[in-house]
C-alpha positions in Angstrom: 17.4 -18.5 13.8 18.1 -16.4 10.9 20.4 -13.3 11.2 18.4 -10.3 10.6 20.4 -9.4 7.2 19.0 -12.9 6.1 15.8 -11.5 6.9 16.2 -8.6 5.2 17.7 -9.9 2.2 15.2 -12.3 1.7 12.3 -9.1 2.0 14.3 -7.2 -0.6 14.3 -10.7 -2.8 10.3 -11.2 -2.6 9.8 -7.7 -2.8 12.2 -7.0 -5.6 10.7 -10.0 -7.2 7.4 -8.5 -7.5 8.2 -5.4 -8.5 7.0 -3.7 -4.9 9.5 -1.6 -4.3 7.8 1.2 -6.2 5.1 0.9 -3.4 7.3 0.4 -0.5 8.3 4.8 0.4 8.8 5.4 3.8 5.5 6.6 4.1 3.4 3.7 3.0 5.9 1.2 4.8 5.0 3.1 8.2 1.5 3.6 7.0 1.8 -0.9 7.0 2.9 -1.0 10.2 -0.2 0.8 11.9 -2.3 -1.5 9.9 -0.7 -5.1 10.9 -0.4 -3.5 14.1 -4.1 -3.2 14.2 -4.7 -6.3 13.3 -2.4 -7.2 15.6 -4.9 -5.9 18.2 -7.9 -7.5 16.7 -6.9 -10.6 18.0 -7.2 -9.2 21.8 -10.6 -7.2 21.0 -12.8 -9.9 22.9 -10.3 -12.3 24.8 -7.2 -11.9 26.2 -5.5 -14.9 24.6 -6.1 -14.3 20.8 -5.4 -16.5 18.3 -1.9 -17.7 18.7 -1.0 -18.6 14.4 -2.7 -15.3 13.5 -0.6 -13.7 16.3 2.5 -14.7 14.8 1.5 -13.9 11.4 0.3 -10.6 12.0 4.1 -9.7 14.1 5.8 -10.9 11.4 3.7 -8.2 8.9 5.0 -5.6 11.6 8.6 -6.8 12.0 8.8 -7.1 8.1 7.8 -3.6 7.1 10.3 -2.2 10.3 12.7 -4.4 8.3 12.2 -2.7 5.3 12.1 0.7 6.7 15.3 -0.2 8.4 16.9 -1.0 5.0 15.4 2.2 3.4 17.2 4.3 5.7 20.4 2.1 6.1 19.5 1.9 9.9 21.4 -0.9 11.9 18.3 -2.9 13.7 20.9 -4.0 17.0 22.5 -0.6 17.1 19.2 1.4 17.4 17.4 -1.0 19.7 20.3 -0.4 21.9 20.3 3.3 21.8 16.7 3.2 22.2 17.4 0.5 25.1 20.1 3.2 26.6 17.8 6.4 26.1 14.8 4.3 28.4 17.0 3.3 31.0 18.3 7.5 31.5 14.2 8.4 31.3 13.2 5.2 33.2 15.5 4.4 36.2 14.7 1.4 38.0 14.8 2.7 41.4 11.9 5.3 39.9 9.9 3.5 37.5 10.1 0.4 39.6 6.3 -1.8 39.4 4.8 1.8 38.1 3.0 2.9 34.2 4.0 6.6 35.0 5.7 8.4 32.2 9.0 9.2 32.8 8.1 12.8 33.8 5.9 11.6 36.3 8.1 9.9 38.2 
């Protein structure tokens, strides 16, 4: 498994490459995300399994512009999945939000 400043390294590489970077602002990077993550959800618009490859393809359009939004802003993936991680658990306690979809201020 690569580490993820492989991951983004190689991005910045076939982006830089190409010339994109001039395309990739914050805004049109976010503006990505929504649209692989729709597609993301086309897959599960008339079955519940979806197509697997296209699955996979379409996570790794999300995970890639995140990436790349990441490296705009000089964010640390691990460190704010953590804090994000840490922030859930103080909004979500298990003894709460235990087998329930309430929102935190619900519970």
């Amino acid at each position: 498994m690569l580490a993820v400043k492989d991951v983004i390294e190689r991005l910045r590489k076939f982006r830089d490459e190409r010339n994109w970077n001039q395309f990739h602002t914050p805004e049109n990077l976010a503006k990505s995300v929504v649209l692989e993550s729709s597609e993301l959800l086309e897959n599960f618009q008339w079955s519940d399994e979806g197509d697997k490859d296209n699955i996979k393809e379409e996570l790794a359009d999300i995970v890639g512009y995140c990436l790349l939004l990441c490296d705009h802003y000089g964010f640390d993936l691990d460190t704010i999945l953590h804090e994000k991680i840490d922030k859930n658990e103080k909004k979500y306690p298990a003894e709460k939000a235990y087998g329930t979809a309430k929102k935190y201020n619900e519970l």
